[in-house]
C-alpha positions as CSV (number, residue, x, y, z in Angstrom):
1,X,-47.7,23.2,12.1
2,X,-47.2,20.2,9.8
3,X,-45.4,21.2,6.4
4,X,-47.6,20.1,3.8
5,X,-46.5,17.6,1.1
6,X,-46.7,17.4,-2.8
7,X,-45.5,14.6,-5.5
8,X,-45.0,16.4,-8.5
9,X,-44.6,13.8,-11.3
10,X,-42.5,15.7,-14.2
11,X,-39.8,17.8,-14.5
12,X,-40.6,20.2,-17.5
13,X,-41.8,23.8,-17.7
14,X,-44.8,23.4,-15.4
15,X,-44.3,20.9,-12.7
16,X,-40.5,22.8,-12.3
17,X,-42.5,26.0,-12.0
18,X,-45.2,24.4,-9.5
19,X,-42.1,22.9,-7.7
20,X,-40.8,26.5,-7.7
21,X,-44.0,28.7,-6.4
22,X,-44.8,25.7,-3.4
23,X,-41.6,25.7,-2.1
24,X,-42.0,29.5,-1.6
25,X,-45.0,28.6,0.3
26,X,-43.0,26.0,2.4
27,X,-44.2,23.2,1.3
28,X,-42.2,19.6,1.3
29,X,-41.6,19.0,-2.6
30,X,-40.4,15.8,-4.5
31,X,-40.1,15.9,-8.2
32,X,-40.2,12.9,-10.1
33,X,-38.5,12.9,-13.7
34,X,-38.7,8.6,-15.3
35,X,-35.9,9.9,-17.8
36,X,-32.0,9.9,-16.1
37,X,-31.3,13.7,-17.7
38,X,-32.5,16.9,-18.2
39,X,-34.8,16.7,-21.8
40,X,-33.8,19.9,-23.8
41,X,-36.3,20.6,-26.8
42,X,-35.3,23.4,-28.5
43,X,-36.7,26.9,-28.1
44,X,-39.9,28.6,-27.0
45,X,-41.9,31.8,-26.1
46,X,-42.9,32.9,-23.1
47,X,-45.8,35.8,-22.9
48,X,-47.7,38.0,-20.5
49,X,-49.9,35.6,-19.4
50,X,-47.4,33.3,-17.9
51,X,-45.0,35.7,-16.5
52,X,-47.3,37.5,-14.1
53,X,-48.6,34.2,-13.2
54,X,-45.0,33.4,-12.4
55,X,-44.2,36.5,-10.5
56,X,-47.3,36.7,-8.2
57,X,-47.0,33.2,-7.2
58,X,-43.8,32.0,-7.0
59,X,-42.3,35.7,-6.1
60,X,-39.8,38.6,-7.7
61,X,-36.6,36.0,-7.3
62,X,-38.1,33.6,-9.5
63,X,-39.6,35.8,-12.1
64,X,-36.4,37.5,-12.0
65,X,-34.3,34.5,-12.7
66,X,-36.3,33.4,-15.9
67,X,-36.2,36.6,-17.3
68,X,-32.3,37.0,-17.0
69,X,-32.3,34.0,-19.5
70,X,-35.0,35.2,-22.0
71,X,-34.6,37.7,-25.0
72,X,-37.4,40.6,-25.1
73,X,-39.3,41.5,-28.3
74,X,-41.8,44.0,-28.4
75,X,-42.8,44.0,-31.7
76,X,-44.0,41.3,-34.5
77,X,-44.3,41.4,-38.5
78,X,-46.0,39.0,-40.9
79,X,-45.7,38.1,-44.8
80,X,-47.9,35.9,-47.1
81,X,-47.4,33.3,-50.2
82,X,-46.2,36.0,-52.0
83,X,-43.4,37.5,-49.0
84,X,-45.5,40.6,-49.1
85,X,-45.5,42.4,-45.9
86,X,-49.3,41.7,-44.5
87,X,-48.7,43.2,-41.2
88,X,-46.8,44.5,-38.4
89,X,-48.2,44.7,-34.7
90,X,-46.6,46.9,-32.1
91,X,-46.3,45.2,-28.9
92,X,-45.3,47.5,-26.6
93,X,-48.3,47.9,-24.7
94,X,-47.5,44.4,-23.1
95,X,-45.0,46.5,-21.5
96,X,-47.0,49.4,-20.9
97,X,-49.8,47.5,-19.2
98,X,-48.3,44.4,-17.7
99,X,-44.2,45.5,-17.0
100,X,-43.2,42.8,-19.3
101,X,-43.1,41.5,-23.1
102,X,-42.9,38.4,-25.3
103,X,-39.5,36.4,-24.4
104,X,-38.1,34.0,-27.2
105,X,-35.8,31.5,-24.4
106,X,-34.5,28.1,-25.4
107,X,-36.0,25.0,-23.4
108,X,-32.6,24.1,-21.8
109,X,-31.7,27.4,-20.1
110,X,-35.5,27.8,-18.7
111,X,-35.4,24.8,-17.5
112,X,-31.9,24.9,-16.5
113,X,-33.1,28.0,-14.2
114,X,-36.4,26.3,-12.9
115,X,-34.4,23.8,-11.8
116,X,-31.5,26.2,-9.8
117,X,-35.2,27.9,-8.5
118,X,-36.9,24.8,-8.1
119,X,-36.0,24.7,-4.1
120,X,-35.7,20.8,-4.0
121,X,-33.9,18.0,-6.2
122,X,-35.1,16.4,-9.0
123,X,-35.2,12.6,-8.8
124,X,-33.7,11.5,-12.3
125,X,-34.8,8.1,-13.5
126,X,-37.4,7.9,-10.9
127,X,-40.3,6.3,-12.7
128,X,-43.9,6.3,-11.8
129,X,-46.1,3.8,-12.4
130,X,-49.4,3.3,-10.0
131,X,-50.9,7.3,-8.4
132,X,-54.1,6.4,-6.4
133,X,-56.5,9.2,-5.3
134,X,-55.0,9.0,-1.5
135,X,-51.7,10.5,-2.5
136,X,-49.5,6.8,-2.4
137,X,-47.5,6.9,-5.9
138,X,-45.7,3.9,-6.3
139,X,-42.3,3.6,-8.4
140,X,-41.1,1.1,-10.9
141,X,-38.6,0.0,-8.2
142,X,-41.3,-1.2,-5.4
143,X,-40.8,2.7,-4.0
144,X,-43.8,4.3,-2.2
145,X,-43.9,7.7,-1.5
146,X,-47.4,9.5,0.0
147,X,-48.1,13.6,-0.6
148,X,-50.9,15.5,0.4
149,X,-51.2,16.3,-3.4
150,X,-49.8,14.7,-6.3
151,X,-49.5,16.7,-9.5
152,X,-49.3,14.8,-12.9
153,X,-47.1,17.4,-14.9
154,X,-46.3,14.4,-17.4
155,X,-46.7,15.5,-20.5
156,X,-49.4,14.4,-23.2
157,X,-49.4,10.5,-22.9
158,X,-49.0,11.2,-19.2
159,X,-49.0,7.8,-16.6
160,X,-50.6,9.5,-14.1
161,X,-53.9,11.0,-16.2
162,X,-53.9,7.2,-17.9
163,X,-53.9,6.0,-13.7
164,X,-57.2,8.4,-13.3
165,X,-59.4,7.1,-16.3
166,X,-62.1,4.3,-16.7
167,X,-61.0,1.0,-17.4
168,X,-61.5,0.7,-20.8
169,X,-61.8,4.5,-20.9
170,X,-60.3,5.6,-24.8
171,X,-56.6,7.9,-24.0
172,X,-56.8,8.5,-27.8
173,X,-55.2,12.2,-28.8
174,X,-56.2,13.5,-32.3
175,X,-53.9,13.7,-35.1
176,X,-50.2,15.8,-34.9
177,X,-49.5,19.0,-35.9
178,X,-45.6,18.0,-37.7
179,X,-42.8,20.8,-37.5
180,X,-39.2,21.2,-37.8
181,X,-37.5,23.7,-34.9
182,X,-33.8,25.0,-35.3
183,X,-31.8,27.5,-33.2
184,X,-28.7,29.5,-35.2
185,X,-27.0,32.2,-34.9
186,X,-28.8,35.6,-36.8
187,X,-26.5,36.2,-39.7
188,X,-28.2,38.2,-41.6
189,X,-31.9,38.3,-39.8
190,X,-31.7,41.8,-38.1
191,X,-35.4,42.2,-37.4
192,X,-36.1,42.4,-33.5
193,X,-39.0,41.0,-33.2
194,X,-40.9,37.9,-33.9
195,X,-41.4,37.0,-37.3
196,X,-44.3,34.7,-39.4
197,X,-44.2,33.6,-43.1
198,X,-47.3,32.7,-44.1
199,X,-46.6,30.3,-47.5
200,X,-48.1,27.4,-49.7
201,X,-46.2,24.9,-47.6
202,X,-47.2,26.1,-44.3
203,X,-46.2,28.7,-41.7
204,X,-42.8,29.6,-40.6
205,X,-42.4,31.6,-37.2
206,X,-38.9,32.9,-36.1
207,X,-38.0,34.5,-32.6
208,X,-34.8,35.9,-31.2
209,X,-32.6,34.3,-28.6
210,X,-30.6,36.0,-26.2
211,X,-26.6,35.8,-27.5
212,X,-27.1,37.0,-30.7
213,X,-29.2,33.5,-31.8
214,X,-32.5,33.0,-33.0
215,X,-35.0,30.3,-32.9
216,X,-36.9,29.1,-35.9
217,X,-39.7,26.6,-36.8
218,X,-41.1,25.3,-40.3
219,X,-44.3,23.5,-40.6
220,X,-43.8,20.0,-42.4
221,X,-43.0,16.2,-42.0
222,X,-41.1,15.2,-39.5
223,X,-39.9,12.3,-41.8
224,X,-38.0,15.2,-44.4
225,X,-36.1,17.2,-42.9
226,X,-36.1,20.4,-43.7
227,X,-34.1,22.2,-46.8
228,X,-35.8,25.7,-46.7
229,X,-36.6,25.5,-50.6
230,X,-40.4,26.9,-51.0
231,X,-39.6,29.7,-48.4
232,X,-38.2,33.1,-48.4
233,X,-34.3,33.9,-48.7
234,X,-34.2,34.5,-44.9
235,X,-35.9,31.4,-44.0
236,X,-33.9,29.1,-46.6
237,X,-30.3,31.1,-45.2
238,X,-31.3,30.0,-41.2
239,X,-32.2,26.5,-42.4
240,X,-29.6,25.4,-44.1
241,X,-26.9,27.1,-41.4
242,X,-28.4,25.3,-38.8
243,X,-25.9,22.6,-37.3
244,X,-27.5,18.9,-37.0
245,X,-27.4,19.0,-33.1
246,X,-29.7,22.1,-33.0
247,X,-32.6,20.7,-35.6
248,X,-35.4,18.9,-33.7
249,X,-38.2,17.3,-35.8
250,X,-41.6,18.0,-33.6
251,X,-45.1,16.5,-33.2
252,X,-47.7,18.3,-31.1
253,X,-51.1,16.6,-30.4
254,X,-54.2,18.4,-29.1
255,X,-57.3,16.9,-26.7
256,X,-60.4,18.7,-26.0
257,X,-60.3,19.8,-22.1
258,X,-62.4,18.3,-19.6
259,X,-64.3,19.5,-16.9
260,X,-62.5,17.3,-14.6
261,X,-59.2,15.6,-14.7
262,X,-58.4,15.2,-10.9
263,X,-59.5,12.4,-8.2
264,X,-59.4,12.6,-4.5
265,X,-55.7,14.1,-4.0
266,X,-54.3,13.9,-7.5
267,X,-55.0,16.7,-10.6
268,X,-53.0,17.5,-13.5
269,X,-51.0,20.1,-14.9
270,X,-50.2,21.2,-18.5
271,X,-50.1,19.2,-21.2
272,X,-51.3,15.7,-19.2
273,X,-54.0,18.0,-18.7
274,X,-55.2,19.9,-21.6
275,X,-52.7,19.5,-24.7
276,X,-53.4,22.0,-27.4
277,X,-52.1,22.9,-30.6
278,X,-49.0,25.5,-30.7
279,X,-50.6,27.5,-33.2
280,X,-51.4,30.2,-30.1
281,X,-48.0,29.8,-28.6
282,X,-49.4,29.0,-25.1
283,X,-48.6,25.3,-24.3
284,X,-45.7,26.2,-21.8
285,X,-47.1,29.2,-20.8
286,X,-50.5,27.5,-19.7
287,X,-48.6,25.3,-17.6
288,X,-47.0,28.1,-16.0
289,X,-50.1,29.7,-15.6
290,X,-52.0,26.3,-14.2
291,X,-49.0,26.0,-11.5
292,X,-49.6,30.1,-10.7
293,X,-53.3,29.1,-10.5
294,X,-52.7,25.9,-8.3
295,X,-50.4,27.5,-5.7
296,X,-53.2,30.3,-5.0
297,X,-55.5,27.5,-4.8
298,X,-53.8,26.0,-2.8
299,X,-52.5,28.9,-0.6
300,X,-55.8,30.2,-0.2
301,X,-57.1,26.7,1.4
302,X,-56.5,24.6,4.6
303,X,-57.9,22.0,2.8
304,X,-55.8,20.4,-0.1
305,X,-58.1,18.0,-2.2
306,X,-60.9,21.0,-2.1
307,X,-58.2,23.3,-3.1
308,X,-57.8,20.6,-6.4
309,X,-61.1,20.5,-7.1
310,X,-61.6,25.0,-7.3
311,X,-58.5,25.0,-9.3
312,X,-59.7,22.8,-11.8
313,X,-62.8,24.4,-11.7
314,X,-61.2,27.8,-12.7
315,X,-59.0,26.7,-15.1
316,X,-61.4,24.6,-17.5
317,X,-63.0,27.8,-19.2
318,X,-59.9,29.3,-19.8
319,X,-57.9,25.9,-21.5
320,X,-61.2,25.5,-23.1
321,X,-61.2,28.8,-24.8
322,X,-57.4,28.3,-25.9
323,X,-57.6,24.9,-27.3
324,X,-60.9,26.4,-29.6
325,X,-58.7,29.2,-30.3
326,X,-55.4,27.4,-31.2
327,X,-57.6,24.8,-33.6
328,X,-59.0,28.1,-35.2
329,X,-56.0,29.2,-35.7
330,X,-54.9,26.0,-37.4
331,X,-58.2,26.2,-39.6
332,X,-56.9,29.7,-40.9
333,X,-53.6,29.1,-41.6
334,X,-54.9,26.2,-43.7
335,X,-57.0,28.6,-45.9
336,X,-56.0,29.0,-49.5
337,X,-52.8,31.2,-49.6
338,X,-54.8,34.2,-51.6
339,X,-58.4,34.1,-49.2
340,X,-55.8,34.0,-46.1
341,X,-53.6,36.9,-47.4
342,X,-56.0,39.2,-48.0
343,X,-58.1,38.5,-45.4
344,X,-54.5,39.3,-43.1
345,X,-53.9,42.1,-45.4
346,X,-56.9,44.0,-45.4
347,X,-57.8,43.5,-41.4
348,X,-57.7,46.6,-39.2
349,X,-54.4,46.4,-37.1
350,X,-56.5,46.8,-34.2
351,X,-58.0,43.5,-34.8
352,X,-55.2,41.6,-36.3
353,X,-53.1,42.4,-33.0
354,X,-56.5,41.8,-31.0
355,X,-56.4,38.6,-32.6
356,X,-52.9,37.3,-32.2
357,X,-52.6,38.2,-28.9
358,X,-55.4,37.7,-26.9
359,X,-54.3,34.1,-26.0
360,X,-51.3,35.9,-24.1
361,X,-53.6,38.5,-21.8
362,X,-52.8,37.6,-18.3
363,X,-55.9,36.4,-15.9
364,X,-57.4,39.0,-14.2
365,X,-55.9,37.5,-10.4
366,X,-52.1,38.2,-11.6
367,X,-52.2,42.2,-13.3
């Protein structure tokens, strides 16, 4: 039997992870990556939802792998304008129920290990430029290469979803959401868990990192960077010890999902597909999700371009659902400090952990 083929276009979290999971399945992989290195970013989180997706689909080896470079937290606190303590949530039962918790991991050592898992090479400086619905994508060099699928795992101003729309057909994302990202050692942060300040100037989130580090954002322009002064002692101390080559000034865009953003043998994965907001912490972990989706799809189907079609099918609701969710989530941080505190404050913990961590709840398919 002939192996089957796929072009995945983009080498970050989610087209590493499809590369990863089809492999597996023995298929013939080529990763395409238009930038000559390895892109770092800083720092992310990994939940529930993606993990299981990565272990049912792309096996115990893989899942094992990312974990070994990811720091557990089971537990998450939150203080408003005032630093008042609003909240704590106990996160344990992510453990209980699903084997695994929130991981805080920096960008370069996941992807680092998606690559070592990936089960093929990446093809630095390979640039795409043309992706028609038979599976030809065509290089910046003349290059033509042919897949039974090609996978658009681009990013947000992705070539390949630009390729699939209308001519004249508007690519127009809505307006960033600015932040500043910094990974330091803990000094004097000895909290386990994830942490959010809610203030006047915006949110601050901060996560642990494996080797004693921690990773830490601060809403606010990318054009000043950031000083610390307006927030708590703690944020203020990891701010300003933060070395120059470990701040990264970040814009995120969102773009309402739709129904279809596939043609013939081409579809999309992660942010080309659906971009959302980081309010919910679930743009990587999406795209992990979509390529855990995709390879099921796929595995479950002698018939590729069908196989497309059902998994973008399935996954609309659910981006859907998060992107609503992560603009909600914009729309109350943005409430006066005093509504939004005591609206935090007075809400059952039940509810408050209900609501901060449904976005995380794996699909049904990977428990």
């Amino acid at each position: 039997m002939t192996r089957r083929s796929a072009i995945i276009v983009g080498s970050g979290v989610g087209g590493l992870t499809l590369a990863g999971m089809l492999t597996r399945q023995d298929w013939d992989v080529t990763v395409l990556e238009r930038s000559t290195e390895r892109r770092d970013g800083l720092a992310i989180t990994v939940w529930p939802n993606a993990l299981r997706a990565l272990r049912r689909s792309g096996g115990d080896d893989l899942y094992e792998a990312v974990l070994k470079v990811c720091q557990p937290f089971d537990r998450a606190r939150m203080f408003g304008a005032t630093e008042k303590q609003l909240a704590s949530l106990d996160l344990r039962f992510f453990q209980d129920t699903y084997d695994v918790t929130g991981q805080g991991v920096t960008r370069a050592e996941l992807l680092d290990t998606l690559i070592a898992q990936a089960g093929t090479d990446v093809r630095f400086g390979a640039e795409v430029v043309g992706a028609d619905a038979d599976g030809t994508v065509t290089l910046a060099d003349g290059e033509v290469l042919r897949g039974d699928v090609v996978v658009g795992a681009d990013g947000v101003g992705s070539t390949v979803r630009r390729g699939l729309l209308p001519q004249g057909r508007d690519d127009r994302r809505e307006n960033p959401l600015e932040s500043w990202q910094g990974v330091v050692d803990r000094g004097g942060w000895t909290y386990g868990g994830g942490e959010f300040h809610f203030g006047r100037k915006g949110t601050c989130g901060i996560f642990p990192l494996t080797r004693g580090r921690v990773y830490w954002f601060v809403d606010g322009s990318i054009n000043e960077p950031p000083t610390g002064d307006g927030w708590p002692e703690v944020v203020r101390d990891l701010v300003t010890r933060t070395p120059d080559d470990q701040l990264f000034p970040g814009q995120a865009w969102d773009r309402r999902p739709v129904r279809n953003w596939g043609r013939g043998r081409i579809t999309l994965l992660g942010d080309a597909a659906h971009p959302i907001l980081p309010t919910i912490g679930q743009g990587a972990c999406l795209a992990m999700e979509d390529a855990g989706v995709l390879t099921a799809r796929l595995a479950r189907s002698d018939d590729p371009v069908a196989a497309l079609r059902t998994y973008e099918g399935d996954r609309h609701p659910r981006v859907l659902n998060h992107f609503k969710e992560a603009r909600g989530m914009l729309r109350m941080r943005a409430l006066p400090a005093p509504v939004r505190d005591r609206m935090m404050g007075g809400m059952p913990r039940a509810l408050l952990t209900r609501l901060f961590t449904r976005a995380t709840l794996p699909l049904p398919e990977f428990c």
